[in-house]
C-alpha positions in Angstrom: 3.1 37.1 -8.7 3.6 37.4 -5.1 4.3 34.7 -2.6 3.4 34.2 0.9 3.5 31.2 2.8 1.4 28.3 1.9 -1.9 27.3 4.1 -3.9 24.0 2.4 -7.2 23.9 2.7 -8.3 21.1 5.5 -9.6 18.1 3.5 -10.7 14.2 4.4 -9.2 12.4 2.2 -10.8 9.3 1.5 -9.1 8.4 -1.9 -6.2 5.7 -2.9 -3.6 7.5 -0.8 -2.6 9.7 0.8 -4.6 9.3 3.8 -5.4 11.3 6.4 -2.6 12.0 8.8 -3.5 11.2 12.4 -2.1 14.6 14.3 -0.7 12.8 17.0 2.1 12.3 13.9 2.1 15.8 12.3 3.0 16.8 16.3 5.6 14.4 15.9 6.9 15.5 12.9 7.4 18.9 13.9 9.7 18.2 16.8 13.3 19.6 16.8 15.5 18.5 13.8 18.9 16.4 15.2 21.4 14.8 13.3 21.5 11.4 11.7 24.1 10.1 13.6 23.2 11.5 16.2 23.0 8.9 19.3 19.4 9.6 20.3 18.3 9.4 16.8 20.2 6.2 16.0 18.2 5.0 19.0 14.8 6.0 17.5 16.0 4.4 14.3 16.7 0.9 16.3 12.8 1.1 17.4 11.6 2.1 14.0 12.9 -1.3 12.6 11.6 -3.3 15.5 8.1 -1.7 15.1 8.0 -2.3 11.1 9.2 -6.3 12.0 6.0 -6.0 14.2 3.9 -4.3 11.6 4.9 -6.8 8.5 5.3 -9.8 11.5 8.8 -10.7 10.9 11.7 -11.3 12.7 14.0 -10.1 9.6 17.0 -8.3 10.7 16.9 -6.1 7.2 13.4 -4.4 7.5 13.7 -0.8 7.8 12.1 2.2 5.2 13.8 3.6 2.2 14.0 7.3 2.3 11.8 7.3 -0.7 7.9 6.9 -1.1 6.6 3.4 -2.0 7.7 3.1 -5.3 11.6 2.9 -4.4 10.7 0.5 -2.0 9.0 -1.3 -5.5 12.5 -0.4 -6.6 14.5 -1.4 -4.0 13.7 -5.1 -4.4 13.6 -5.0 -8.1 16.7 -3.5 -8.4 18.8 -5.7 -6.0 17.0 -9.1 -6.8 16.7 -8.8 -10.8 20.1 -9.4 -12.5 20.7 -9.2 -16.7 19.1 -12.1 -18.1 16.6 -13.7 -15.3 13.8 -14.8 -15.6 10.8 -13.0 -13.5 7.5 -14.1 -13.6 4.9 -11.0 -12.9 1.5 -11.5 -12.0 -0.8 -8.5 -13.1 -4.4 -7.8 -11.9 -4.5 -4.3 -12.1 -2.0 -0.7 -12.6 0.4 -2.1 -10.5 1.6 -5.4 -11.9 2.2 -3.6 -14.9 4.8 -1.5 -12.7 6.4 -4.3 -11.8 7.2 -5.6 -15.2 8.8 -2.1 -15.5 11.2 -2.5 -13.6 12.2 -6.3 -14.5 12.6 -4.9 -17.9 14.7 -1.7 -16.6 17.2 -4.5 -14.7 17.9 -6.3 -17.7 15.5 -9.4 -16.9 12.5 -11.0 -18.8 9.4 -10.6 -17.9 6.7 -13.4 -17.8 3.2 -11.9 -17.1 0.5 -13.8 -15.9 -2.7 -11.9 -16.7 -5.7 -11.9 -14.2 -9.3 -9.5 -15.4 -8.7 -6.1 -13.2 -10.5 -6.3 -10.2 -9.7 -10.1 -9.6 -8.0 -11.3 -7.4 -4.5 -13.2 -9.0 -5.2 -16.8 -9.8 -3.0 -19.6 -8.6 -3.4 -22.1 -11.1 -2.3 -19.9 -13.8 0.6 -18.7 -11.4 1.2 -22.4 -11.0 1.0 -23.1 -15.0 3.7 -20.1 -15.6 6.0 -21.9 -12.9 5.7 -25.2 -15.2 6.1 -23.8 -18.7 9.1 -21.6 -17.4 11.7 -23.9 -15.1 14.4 -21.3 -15.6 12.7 -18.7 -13.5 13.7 -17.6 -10.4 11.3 -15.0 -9.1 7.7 -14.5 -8.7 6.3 -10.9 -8.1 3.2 -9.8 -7.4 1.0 -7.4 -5.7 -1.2 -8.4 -2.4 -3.1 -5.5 -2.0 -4.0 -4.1 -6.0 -4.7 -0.1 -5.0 -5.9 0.8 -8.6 -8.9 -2.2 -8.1 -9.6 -3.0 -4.7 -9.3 -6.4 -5.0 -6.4 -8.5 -2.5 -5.0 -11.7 -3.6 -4.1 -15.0 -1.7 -0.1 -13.7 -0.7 0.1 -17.6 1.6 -0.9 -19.6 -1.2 1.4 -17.7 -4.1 4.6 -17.9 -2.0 4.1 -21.4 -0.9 3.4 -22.2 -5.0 6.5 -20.1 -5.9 8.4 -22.0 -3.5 7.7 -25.2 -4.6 9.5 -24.1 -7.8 12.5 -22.6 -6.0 11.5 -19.0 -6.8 12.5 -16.0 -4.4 9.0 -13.8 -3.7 8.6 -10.1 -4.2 5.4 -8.8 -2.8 3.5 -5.5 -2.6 2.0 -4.2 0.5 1.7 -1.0 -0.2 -2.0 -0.5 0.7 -2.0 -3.8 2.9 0.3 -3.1 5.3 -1.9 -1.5 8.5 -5.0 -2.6 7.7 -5.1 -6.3 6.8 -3.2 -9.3 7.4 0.7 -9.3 6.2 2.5 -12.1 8.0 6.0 -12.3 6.2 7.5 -15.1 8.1 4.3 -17.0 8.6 4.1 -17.1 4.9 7.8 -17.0 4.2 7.8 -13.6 1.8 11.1 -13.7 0.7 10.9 -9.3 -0.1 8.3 -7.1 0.3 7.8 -3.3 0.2 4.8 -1.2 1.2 4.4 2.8 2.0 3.7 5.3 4.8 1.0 7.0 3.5 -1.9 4.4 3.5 -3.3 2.6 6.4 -0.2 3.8 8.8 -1.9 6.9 9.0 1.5 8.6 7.8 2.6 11.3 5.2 4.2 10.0 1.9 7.7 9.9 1.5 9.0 6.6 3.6 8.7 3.3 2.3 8.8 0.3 4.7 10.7 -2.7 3.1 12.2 -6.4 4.6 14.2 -9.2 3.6 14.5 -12.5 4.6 17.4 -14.6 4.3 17.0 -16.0 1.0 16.6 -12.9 -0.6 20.2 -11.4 1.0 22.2 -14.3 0.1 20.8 -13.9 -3.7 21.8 -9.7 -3.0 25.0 -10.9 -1.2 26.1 -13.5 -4.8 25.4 -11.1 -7.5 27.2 -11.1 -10.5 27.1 -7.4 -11.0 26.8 -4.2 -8.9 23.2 -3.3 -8.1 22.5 -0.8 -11.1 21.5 1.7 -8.4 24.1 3.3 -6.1 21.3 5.0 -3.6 19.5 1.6 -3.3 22.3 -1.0 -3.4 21.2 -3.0 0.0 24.8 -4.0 -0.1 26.1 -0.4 1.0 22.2 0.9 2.9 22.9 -2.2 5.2 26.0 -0.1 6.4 23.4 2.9 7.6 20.2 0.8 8.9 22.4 -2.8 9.9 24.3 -3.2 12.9 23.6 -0.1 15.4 27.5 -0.6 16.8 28.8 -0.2 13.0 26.3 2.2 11.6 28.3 4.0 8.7 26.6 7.3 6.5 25.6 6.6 3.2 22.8 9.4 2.7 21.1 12.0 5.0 18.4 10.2 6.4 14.8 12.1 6.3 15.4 12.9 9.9 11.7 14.5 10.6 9.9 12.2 8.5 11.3 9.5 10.1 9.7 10.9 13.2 6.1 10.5 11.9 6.7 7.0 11.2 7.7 6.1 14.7 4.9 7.6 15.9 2.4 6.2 13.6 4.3 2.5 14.0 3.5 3.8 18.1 0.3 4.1 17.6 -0.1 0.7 15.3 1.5 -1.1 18.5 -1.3 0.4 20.5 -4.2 -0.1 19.2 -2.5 -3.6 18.1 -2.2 -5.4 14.8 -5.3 -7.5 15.0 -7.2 -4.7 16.3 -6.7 -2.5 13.3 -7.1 -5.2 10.9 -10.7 -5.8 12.4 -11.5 -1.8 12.8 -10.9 -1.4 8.8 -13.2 -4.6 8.2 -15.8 -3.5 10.4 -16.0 0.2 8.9 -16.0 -1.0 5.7 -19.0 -3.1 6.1 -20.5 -0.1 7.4 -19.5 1.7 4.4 -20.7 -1.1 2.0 -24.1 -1.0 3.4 -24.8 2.6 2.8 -23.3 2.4 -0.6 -25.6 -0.5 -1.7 -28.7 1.4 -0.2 -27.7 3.9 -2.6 -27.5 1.4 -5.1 -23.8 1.4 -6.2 -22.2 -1.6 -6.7 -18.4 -3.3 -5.7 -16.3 -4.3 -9.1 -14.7 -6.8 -6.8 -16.7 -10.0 -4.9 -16.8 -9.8 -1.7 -14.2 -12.5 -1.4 -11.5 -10.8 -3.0 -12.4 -7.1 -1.4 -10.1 -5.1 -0.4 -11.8 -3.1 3.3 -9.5 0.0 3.2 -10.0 0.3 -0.3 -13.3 0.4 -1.9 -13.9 0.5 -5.7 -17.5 1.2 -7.1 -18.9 1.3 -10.5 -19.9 4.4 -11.4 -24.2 4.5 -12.5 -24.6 5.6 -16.1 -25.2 9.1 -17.0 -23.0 10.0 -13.8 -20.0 12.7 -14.6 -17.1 10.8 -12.8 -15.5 14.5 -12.6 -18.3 16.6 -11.6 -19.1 14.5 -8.3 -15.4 14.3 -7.6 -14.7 18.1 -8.2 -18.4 18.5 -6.1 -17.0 16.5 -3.4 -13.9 18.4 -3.5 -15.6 22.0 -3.5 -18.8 21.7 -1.3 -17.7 18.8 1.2 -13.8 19.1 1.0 -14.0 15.3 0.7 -11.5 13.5 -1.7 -12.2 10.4 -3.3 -10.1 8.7 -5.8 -10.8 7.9 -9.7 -10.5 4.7 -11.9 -6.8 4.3 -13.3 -5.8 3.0 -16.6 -8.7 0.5 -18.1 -10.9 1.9 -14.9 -10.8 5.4 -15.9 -14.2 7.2 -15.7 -15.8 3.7 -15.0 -15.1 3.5 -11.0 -14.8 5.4 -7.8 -12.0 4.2 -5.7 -12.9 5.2 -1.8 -10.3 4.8 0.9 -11.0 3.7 4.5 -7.4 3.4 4.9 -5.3 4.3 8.6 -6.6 7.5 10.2 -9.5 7.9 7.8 -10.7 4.7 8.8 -13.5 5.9 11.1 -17.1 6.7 11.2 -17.6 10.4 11.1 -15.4 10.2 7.4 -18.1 7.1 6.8 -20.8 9.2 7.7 -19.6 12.5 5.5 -19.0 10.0 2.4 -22.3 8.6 2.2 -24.3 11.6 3.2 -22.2 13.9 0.3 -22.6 10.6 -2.4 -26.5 10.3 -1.8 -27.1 14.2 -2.1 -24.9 14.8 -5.2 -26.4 11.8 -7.2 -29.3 13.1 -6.5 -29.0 16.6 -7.8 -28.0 14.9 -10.6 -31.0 12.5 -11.1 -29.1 9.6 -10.5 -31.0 6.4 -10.9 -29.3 4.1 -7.8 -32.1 2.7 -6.7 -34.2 3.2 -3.8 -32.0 5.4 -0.7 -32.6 3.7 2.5 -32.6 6.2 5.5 -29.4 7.6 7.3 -30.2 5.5 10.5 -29.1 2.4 8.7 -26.0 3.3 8.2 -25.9 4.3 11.7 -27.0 1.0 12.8 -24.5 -0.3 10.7 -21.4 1.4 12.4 -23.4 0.4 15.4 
């Protein structure tokens, strides 16, 4: 076999995640390797946290990014929050939840699911009935933004119900976090996590995470060590806390750090709201091209998810052959249906970078002439200039 140097092909990736990279951050990530102690990048680090306390709106003093992608964030919180014995209660409305109960069981805790139909969003009465039957639990988990449906859940109204039972709140924002509302202090999340690789328009590999008071002083009481040594908040807080006392604990990942300032950078930019409206507005552009082609949302429009759009699939359609075709002939990614989903949905990302109306454009175009090779029945196609008036 011989070796030579790697070149990817140049896709648009419009699947689950990754996302496409905005180069302004790939530049970024290729400037000049320092150390990570070194003063200037201690500085960089000190803006990093501010940005991420704007990005998840919070004023928390421990929000910074595991050197990990977003499932040690997940991690992270499970791992310092969930002692032997407690009792967590896990709200599951799609892959992720099922995650979650993971690594409840993995600490040594019990898990309570409450079960919501995939592609729902989580229900708060049955949240609410699970807080009454089980009085001795002291955490609620769940996941805002559910990647494997598309569908978002109510994150103000769980943690206000799980407060009222005097439960601590771990929430996923892994596909949220960039492109629709996540205001931690406003709705007093107690620990949440998300990734770089979604709607900050960044590569995988970071995970943004913050903890509010509540959450530390449970971290800061524990009757055991944190089973983890590498995620114990207790000795990271000595490397991302106090810029005066900031002591090693690992080799931080100096150059991937970089991309996330810059991607943070450009969140501050365009500002917060700003994004949140520019994913809603593509994805109604999106929507109407993909009901002119007759394909149809698993989730109502309530519950939808804008940066992360899952469609049934029409009968008689290969799920692989228009993915691979997309792949092949328009070097377009798009994502498939996990676990009870497989082979039933498409799942199309308008997440970060991709977020824009040339990938809109490409998507739609590709979809309406590969079902049609294939005979599709969708419906009656309604001309390209809809969907232009629709971006519009």
């Amino acid at each position: 076999m011989q070796f030579r140097p790697f070149n990817p092909p140049v896709r648009t990736l419009m699947g689950p995640g990754p996302s496409d990279v905005h180069p302004r951050i790939l530049e970024a990530m290729s400037r000049p390797t320092i150390g990570h102690l070194d003063p200037a990048f201690v500085q960089m680090m000190e803006e990093v946290k501010a940005l991420l306390q704007y990005a998840f709106q919070t004023k928390n003093e421990l929000t910074m990014p595991v050197s990990a992608p977003g499932s040690a964030g997940m991690e992270t919180c499970f791992a310092n929050l969930v002692e032997p014995g407690d009792q967590v209660i896990v709200c599951q409305n799609g892959v992720f939840g099922g995650r979650m109960k993971e690594n409840v069981e993995r600490c040594g805790g019990s898990a309570i699911m409450v079960e919501d139909t995939w592609g729902e969003a989580i229900d708060p009465n049955k949240l609410e009935e699970a807080l009454k039957a089980n009085p001795e639990a002291r955490i609620v988990a769940f996941v805002q933004a559910e990647t494997s449906t598309g569908a978002q859940s109510d994150a103000e109204t769980l943690v206000k119900l799980a407060h009222q039972y005097d439960c601590l709140t771990i929430v996923d924002a892994v596909t949220s976090l960039g492109g629709t509302p996540v205001k931690v202090d406003e709705w007093g999340i107690d620990a949440i996590y998300s990734g770089t690789q979604k709607c900050l328009s960044c590569t995988p590999g970071l995970s943004p995470v913050s903890f509010g008071e509540r959450a530390l002083e449970k971290i800061r009481n524990r009757k055991q060590k944190v089973q983890s040594w590498f995620m114990d908040l207790n000795l990271v807080m000595g490397y991302w806390g106090s810029r005066a006392k900031r002591a090693y604990h690992h080799t931080a990942p100096i150059n991937a750090l970089y991309g996330l300032h810059e991607a943070l950078l450009m969140l501050k930019e365009e500002g917060l709201e700003n994004a949140w409206q520019r994913h809603m507005n593509n994805h109604l552009a999106l929507r109407a091209r993909l009901e002119a082609l007759g394909l149809t949302f698993i989730v109502k429009e309530a519950d939808r998810l804008p940066q992360l759009n899952a469609v049934s699939i029409p009968a008689g359609v290969d799920d692989a052959e228009v993915r691979n075709r997309l792949l092949n002939e328009y070097n377009l990614e798009i994502g498939a249906g996990l676990g009870a989903l497989a082979g039933k949905v498409w799942r199309i990302g308008l997440m970060g970078h991709a977020s824009r109306a040339e990938n809109i454009l490409l998507c739609a175009g590709a979809l309406e002439t590969i079902l049609s090779d294939l005979g599709a029945d969708t419906g009656r196609v309604a001309p390209q200039a809809a969907l232009e008036e629709a971006l519009a």
